[in-house]
MDTraj code that builds the backbone (N, CA, C; nanometers):
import mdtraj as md
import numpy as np

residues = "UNK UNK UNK UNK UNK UNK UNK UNK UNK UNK UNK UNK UNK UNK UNK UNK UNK UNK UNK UNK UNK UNK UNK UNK UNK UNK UNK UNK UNK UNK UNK UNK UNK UNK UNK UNK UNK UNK UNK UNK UNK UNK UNK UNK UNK UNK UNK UNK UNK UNK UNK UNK UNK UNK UNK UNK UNK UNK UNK UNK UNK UNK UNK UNK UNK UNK UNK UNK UNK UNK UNK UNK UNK UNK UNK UNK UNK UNK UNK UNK UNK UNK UNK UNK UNK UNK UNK UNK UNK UNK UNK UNK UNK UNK UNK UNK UNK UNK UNK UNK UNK UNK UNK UNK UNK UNK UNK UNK UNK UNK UNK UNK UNK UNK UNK UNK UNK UNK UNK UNK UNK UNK UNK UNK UNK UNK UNK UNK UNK UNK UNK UNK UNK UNK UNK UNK UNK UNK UNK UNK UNK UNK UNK UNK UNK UNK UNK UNK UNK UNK UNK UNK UNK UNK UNK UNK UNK UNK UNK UNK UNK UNK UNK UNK UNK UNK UNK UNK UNK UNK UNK UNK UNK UNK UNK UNK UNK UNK UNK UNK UNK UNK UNK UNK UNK UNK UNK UNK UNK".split()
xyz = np.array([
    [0.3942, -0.2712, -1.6486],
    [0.5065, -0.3373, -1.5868],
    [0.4937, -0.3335, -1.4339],
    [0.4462, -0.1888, -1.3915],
    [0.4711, -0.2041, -1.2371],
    [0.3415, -0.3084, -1.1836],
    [0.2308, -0.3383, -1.2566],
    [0.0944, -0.3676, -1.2309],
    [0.1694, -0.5466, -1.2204],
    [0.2356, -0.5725, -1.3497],
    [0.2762, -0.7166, -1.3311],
    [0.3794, -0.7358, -1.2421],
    [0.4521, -0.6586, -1.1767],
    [0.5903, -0.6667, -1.0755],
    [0.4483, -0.6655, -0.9215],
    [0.3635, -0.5874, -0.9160],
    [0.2949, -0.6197, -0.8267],
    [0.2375, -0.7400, -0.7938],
    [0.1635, -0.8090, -0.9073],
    [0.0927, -0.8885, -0.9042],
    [0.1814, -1.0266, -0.8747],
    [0.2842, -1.0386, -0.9334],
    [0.4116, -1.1292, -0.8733],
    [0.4508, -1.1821, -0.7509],
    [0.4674, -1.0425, -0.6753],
    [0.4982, -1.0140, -0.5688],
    [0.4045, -1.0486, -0.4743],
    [0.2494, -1.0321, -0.5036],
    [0.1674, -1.0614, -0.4489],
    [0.1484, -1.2348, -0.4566],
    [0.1282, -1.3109, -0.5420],
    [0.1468, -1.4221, -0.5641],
    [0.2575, -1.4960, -0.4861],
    [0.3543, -1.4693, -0.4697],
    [0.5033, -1.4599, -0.4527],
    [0.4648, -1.5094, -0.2657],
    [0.4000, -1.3793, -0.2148],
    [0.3714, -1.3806, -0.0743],
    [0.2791, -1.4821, -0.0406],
    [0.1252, -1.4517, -0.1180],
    [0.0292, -1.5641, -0.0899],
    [0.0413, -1.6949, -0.0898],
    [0.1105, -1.7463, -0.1548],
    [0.1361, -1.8532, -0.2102],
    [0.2722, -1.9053, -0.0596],
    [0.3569, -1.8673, -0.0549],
    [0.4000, -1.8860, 0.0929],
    [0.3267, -1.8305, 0.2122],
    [0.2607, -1.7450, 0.1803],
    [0.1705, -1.7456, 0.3417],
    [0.0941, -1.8310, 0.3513],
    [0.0438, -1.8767, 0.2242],
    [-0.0645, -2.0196, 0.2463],
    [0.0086, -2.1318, 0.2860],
    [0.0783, -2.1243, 0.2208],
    [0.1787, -2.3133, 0.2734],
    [0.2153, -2.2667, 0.4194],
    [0.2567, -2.1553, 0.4659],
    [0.2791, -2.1499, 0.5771],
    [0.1502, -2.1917, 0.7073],
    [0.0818, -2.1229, 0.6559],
    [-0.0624, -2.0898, 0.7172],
    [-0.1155, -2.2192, 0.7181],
    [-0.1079, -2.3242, 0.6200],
    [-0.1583, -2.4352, 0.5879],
    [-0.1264, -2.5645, 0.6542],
    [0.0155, -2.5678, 0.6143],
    [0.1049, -2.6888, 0.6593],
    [0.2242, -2.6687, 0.7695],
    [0.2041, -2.5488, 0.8161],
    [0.3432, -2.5108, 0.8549],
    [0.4281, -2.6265, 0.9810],
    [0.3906, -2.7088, 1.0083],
    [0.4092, -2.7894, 1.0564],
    [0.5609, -2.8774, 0.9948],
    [0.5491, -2.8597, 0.8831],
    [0.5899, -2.9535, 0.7477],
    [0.7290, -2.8942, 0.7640],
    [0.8065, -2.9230, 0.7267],
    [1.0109, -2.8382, 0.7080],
    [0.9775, -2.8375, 0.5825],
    [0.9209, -2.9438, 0.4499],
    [0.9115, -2.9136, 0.3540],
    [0.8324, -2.7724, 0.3082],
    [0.7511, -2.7652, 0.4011],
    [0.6705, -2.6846, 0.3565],
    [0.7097, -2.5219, 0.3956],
    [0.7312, -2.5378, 0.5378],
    [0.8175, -2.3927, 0.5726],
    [0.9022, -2.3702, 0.4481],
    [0.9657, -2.4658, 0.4588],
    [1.1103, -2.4014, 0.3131],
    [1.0350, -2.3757, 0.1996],
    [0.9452, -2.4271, 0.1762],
    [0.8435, -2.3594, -0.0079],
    [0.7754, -2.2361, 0.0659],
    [0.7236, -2.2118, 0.1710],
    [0.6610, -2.1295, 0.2121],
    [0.7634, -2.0023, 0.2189],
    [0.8688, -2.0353, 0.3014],
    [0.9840, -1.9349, 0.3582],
    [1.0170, -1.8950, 0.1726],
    [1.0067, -1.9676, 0.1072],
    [1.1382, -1.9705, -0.0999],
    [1.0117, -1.9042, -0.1211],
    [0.9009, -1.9051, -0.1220],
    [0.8158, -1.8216, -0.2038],
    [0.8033, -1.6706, -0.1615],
    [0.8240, -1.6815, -0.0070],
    [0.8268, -1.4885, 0.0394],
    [0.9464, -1.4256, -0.0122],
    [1.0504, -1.5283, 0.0283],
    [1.1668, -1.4880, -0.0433],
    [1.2048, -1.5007, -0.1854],
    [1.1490, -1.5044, -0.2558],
    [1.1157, -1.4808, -0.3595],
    [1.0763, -1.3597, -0.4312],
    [0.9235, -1.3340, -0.3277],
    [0.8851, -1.2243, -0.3774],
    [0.9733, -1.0824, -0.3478],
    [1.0219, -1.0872, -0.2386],
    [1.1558, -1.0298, -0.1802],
    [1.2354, -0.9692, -0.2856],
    [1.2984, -1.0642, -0.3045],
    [1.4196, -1.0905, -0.4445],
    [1.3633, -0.9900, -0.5363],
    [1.2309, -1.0497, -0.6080],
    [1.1955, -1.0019, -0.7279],
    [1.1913, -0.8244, -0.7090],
    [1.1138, -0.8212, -0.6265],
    [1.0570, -0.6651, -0.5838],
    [1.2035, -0.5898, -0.6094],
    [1.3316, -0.6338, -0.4905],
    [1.4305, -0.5485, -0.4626],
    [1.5082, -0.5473, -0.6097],
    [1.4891, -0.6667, -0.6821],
    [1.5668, -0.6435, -0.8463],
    [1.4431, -0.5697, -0.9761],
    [1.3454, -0.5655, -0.9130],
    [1.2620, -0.4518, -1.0258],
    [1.2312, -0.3341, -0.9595],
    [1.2692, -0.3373, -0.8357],
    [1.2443, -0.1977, -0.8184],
    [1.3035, -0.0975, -0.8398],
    [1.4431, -0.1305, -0.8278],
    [1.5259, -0.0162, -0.9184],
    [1.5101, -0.0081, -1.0342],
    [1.4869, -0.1233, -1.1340],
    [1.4872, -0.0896, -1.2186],
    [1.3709, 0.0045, -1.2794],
    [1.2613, -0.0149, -1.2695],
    [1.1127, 0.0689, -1.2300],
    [1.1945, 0.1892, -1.2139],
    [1.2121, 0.2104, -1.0568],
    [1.2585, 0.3542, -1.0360],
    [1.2923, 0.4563, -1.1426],
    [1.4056, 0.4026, -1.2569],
    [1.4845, 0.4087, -1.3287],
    [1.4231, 0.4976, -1.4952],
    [1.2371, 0.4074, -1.4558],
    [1.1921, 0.4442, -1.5747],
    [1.1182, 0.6083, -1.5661],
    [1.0948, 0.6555, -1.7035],
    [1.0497, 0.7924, -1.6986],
    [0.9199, 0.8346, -1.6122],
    [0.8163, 0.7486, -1.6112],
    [0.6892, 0.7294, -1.5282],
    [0.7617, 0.7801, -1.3637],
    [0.8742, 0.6928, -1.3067],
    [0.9013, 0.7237, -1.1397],
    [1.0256, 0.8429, -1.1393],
    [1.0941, 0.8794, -1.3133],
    [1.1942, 0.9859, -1.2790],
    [1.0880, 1.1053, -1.2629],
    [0.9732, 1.1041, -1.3123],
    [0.8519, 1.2627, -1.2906],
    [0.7957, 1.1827, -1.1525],
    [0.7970, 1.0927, -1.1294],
    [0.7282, 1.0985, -0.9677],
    [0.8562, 1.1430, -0.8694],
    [0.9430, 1.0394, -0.8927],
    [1.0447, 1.1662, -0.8361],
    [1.0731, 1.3057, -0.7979],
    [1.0351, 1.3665, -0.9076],
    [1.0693, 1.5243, -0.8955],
    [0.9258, 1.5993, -0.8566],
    [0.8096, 1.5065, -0.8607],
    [0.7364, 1.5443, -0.8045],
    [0.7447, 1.5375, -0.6538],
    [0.7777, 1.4226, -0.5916],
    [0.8277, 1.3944, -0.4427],
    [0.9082, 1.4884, -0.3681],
    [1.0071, 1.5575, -0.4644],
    [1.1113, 1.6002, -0.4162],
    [1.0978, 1.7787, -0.3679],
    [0.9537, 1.8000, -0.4875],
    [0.8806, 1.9053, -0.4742],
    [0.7847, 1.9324, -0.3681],
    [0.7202, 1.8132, -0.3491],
    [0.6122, 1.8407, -0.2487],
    [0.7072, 1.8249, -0.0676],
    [0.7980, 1.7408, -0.1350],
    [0.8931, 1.7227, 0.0085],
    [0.8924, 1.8520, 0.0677],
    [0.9514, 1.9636, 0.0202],
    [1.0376, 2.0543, 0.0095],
    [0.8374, 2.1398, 0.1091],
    [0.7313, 2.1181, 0.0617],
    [0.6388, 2.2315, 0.1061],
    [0.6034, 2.1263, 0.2283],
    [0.6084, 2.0093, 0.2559],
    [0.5773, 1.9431, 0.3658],
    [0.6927, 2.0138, 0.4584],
    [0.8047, 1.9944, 0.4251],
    [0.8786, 2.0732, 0.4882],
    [0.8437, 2.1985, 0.5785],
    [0.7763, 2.2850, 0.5129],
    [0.7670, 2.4261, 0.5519],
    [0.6468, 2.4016, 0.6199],
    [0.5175, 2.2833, 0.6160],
    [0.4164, 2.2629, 0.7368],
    [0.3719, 2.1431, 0.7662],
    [0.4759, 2.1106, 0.8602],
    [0.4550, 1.9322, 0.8981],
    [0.3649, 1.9066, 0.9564],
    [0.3245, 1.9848, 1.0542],
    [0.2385, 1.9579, 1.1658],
    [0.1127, 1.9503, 1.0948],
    [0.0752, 2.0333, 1.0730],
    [-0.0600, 2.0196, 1.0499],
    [-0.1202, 2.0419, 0.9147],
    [-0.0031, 2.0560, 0.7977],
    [-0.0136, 2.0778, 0.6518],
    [-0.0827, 2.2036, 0.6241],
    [-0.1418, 2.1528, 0.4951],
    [-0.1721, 2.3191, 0.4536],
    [-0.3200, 2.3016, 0.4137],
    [-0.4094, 2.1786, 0.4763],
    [-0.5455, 2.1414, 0.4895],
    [-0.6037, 2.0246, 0.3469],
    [-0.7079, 2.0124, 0.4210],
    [-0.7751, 1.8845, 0.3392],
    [-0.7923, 1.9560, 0.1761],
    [-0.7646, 1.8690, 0.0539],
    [-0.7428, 1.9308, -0.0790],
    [-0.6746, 1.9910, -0.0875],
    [-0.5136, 2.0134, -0.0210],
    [-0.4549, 2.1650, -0.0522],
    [-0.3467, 2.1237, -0.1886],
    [-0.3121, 2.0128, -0.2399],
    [-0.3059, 2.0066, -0.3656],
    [-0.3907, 2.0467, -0.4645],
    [-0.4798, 2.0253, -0.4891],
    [-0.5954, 2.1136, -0.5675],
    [-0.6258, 2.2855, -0.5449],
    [-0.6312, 2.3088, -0.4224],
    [-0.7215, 2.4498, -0.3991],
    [-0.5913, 2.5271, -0.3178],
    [-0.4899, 2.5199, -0.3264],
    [-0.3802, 2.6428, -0.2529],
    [-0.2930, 2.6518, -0.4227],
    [-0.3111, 2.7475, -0.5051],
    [-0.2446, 2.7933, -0.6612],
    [-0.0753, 2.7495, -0.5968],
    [-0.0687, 2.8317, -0.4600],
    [0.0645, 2.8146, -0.4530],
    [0.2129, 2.7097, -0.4725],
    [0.1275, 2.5967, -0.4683],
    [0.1524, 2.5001, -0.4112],
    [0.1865, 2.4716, -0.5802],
    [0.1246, 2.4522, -0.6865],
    [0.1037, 2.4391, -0.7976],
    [0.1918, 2.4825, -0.9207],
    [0.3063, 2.6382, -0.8529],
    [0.3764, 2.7060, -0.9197],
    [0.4353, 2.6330, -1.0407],
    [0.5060, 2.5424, -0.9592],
    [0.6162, 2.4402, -1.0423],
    [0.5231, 2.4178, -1.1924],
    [0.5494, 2.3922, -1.2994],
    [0.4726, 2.3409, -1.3858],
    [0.3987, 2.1719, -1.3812],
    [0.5583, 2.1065, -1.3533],
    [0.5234, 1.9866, -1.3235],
    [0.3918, 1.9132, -1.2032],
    [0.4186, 2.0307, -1.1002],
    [0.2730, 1.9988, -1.0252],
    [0.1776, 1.9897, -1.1156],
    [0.1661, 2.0915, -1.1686],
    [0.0462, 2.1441, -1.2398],
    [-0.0072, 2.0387, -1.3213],
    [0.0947, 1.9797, -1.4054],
    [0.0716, 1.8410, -1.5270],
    [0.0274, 1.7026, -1.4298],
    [0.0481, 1.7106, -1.2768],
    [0.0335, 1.6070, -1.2142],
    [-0.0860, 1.5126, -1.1865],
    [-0.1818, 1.5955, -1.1700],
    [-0.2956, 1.5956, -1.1583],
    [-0.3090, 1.5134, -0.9365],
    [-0.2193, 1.4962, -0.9275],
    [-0.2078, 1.4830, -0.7425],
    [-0.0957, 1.4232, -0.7366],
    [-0.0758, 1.3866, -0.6008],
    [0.0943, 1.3833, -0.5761],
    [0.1391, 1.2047, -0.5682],
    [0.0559, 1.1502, -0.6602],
    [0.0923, 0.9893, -0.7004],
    [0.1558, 0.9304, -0.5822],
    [0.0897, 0.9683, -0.4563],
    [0.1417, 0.8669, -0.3059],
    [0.0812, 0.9138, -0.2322],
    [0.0018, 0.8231, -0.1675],
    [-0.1177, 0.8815, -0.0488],
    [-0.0769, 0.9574, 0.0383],
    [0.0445, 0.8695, 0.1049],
    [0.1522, 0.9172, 0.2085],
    [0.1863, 1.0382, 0.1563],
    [0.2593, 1.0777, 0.0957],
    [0.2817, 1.2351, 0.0562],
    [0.1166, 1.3316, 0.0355],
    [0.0739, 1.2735, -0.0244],
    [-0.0718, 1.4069, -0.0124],
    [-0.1159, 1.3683, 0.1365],
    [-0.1132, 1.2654, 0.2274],
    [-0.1891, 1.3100, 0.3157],
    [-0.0963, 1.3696, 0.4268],
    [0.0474, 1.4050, 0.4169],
    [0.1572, 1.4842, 0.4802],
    [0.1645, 1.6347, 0.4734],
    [0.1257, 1.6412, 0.3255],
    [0.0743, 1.7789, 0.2075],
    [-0.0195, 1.8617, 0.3016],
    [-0.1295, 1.7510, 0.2496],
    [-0.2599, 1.8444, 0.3413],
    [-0.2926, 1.8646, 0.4684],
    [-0.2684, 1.7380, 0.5420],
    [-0.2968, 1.6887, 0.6811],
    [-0.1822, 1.6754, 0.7819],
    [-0.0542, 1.7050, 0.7251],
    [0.0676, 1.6897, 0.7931],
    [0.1176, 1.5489, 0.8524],
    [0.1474, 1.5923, 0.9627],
    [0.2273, 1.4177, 1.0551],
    [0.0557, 1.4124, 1.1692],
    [-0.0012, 1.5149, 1.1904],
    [-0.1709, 1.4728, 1.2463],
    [-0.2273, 1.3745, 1.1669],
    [-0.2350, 1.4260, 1.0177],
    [-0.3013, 1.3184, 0.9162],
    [-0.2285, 1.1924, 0.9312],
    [-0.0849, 1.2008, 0.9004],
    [-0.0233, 1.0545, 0.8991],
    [-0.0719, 0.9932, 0.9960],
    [-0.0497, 1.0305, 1.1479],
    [-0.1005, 0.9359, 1.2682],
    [-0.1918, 0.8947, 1.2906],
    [-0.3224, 0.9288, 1.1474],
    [-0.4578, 0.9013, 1.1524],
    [-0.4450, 0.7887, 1.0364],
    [-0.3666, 0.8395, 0.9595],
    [-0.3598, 0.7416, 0.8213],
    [-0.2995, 0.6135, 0.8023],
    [-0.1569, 0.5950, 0.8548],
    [-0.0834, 0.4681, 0.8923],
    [-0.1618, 0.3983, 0.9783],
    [-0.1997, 0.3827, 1.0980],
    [-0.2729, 0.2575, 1.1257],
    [-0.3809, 0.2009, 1.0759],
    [-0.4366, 0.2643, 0.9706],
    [-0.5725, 0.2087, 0.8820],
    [-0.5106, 0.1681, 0.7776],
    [-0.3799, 0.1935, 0.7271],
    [-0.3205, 0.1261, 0.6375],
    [-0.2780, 0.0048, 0.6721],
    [-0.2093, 0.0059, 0.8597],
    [-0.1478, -0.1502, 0.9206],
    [-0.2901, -0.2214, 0.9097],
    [-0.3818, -0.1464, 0.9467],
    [-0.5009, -0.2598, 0.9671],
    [-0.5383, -0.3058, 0.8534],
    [-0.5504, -0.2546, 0.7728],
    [-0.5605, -0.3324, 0.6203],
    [-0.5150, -0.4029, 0.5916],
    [-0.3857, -0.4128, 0.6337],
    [-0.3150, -0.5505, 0.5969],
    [-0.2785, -0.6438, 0.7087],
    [-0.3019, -0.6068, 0.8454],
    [-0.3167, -0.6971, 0.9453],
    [-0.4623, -0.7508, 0.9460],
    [-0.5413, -0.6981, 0.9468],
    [-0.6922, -0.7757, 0.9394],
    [-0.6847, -0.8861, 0.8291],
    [-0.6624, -0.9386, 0.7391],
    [-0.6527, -1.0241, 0.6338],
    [-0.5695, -1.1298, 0.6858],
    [-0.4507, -1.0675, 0.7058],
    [-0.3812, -1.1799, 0.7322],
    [-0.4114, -1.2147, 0.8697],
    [-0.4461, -1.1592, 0.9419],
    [-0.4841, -1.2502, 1.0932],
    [-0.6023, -1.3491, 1.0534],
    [-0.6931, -1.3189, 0.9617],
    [-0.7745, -1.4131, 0.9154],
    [-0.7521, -1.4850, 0.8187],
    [-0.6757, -1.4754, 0.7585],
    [-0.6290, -1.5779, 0.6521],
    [-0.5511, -1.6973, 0.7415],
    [-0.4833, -1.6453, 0.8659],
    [-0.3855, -1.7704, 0.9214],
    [-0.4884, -1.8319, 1.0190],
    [-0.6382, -1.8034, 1.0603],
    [-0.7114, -1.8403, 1.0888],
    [-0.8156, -1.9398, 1.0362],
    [-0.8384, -1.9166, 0.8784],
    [-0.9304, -1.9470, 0.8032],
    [-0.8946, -1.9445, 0.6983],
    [-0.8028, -2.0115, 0.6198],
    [-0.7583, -2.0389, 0.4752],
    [-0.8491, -2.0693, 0.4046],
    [-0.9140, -1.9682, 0.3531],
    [-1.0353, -2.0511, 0.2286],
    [-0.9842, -1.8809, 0.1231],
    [-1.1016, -1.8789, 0.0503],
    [-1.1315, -1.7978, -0.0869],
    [-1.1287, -1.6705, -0.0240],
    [-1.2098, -1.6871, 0.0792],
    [-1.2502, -1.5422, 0.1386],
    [-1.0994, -1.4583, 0.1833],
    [-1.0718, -1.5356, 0.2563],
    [-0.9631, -1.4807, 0.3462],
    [-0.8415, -1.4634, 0.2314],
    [-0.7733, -1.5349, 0.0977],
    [-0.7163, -1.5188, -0.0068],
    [-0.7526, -1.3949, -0.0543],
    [-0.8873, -1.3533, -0.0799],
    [-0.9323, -1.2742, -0.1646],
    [-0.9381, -1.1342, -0.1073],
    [-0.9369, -1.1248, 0.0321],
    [-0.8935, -1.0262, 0.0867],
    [-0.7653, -0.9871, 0.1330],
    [-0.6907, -1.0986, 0.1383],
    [-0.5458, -1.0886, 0.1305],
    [-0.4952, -1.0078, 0.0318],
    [-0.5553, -1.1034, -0.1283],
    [-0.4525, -1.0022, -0.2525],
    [-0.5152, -0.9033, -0.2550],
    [-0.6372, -0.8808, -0.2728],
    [-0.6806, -0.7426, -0.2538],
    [-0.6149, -0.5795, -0.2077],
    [-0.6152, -0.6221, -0.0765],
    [-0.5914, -0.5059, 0.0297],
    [-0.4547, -0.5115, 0.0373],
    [-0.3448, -0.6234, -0.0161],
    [-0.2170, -0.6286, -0.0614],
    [-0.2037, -0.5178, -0.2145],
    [-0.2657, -0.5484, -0.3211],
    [-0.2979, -0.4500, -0.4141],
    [-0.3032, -0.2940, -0.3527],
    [-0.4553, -0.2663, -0.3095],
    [-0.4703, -0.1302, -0.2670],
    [-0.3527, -0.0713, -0.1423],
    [-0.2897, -0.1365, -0.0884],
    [-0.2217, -0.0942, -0.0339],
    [-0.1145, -0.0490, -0.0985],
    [-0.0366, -0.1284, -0.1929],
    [0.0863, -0.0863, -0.2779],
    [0.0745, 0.0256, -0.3825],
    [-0.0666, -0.0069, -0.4181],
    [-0.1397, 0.1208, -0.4956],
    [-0.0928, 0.2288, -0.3861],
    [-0.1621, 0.2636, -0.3182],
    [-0.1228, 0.3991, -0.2408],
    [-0.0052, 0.4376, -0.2379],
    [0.1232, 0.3701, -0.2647],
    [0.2829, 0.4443, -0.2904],
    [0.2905, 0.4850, -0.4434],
    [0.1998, 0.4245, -0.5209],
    [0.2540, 0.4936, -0.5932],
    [0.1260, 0.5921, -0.6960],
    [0.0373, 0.5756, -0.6285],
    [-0.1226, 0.6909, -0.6743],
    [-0.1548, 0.7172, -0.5712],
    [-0.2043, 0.8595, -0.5640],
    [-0.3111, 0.9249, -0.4236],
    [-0.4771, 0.8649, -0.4618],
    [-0.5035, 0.7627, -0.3701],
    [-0.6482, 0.7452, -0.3545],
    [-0.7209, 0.7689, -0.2172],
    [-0.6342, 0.8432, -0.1314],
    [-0.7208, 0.9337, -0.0267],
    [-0.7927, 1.0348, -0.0046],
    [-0.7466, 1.1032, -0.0568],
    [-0.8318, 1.2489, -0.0197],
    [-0.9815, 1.2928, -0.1281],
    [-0.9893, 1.2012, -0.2378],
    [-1.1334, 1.1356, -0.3111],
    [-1.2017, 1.0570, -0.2819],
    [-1.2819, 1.0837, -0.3691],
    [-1.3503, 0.9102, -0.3680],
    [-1.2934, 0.8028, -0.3979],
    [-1.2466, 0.7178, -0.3963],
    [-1.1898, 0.6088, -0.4684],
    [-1.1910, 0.4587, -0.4266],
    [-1.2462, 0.3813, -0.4961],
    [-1.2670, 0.2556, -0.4619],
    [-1.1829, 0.1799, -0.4251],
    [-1.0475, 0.1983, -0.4233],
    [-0.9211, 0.1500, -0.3694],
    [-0.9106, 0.1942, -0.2196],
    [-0.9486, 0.3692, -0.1745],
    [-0.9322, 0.3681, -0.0583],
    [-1.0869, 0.3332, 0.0505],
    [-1.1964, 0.2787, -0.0496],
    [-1.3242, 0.1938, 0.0098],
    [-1.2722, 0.0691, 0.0208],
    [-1.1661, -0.0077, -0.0006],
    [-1.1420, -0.1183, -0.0168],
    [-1.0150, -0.1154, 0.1138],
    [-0.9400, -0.0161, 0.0880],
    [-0.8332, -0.0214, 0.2219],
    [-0.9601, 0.0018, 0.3614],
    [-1.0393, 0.0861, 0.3672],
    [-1.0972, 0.0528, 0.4749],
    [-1.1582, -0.0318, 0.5143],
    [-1.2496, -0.0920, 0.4107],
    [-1.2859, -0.2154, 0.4382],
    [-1.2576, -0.3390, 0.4903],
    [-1.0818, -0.3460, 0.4386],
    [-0.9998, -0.4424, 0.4634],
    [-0.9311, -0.4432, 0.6758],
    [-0.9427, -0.2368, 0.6526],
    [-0.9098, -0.2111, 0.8402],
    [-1.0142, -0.2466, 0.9389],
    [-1.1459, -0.2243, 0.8545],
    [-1.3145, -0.2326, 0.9604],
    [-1.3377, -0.3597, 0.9337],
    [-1.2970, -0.4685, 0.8532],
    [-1.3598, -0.6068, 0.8792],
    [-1.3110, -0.6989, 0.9638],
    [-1.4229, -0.7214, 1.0335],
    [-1.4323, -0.7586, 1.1638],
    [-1.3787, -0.9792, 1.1219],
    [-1.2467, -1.0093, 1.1821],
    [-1.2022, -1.1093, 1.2004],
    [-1.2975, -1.2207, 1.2107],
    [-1.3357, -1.3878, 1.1372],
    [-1.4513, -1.4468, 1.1725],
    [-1.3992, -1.5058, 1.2632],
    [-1.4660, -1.6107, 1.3561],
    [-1.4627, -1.6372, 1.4461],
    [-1.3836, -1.8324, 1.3915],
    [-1.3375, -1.8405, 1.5307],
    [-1.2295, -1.9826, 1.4773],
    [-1.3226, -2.0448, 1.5678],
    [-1.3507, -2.1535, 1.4724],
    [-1.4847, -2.2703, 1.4838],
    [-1.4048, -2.3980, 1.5219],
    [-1.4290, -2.4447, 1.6540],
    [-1.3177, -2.5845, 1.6898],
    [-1.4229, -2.7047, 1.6678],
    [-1.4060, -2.8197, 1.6511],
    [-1.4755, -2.9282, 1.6556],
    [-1.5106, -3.0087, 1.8154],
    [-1.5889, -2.9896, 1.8024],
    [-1.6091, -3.0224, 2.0311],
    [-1.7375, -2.9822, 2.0922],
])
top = md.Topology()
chain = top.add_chain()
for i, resn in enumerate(residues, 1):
    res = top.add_residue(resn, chain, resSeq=i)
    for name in ("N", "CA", "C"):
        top.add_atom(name, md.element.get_by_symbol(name[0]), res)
traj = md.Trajectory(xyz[None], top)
């Protein structure tokens, strides 16, 4: 469910960032462009509670509410790289324990790395999703789409799974999306 409320949402956006990006010239088209973001808008804010609601986000919940509580006690600089895995302490709760990591990047990298990590971590997340779209409103083709939904995906992934502090091809794909270098806008002349 949350995979198809994503994928919606994503559609939802692309699909008006393209008409925007495309035609925006058009009033017809702003307004399909503007009805499709707002759209995805709509949809998100009426499934997301309901989502919330289900048993899958009431244990992410109380997992959140748990790890809140030890971010708490070391913001600055956390309690180090892996300290979900390798500090027992941290783990007491049972429910940690069944977790297998703290299902939000943002929270494990607060966990381990504190508000240092965050200030390293949030702008490679903006750039992930600013690099695409500065080239998508540049260069509307496949490429620039395909890195759009993409790094739109792995990004939303990260609220609600930890794919930082592993390996994971989601967070090879968020960087990819921050380090790729914008193509160049080709004029006729």
């Amino acid at each position: 469910v949350v995979s198809t409320v994503m994928a919606l949402g994503a559609a939802g956006l692309i699909v008006g960032y393209r008409t925007l990006a495309t035609t925006g010239r058009n009033a017809a088209a702003r307004i399909l462009g503007g009805g499709s973001v707002a759209f995805a808008a709509i949809a998100g804010a009426i499934a997301g509670p309901i989502l919330w609601r289900t048993q899958n986000f009431e244990q992410r919940q109380q997992l959140w509410d748990l790890l809140a509580d030890r971010i708490r006690a070391h913001p600055t600089k956390g309690y180090g790289f892996f300290a979900y895995w390798d500090i027992p302490s941290l783990l007491v709760p049972r429910l940690l324990v069944r977790s297998g990591s703290a299902h939000n990047s943002f929270m494990e990298v607060l966990l381990g790395l504190g508000f240092i990590g965050l200030a390293v971590f949030v702008p490679i997340m903006l750039l992930a999703v600013i690099q695409p779209l500065r080239d998508g409103w540049r260069h509307f083709d496949s490429t620039a789409f395909l890195w759009i939904a993409v790094t739109f995906f792995a990004v939303l992934s990260n609220m609600t799974e930890s794919f930082i502090l592993w390996f994971s091809y989601l967070w090879i794909i968020v960087l990819a999306g921050a380090i790729r270098r914008p193509r160049p806008v080709v004029t006729d002349g």
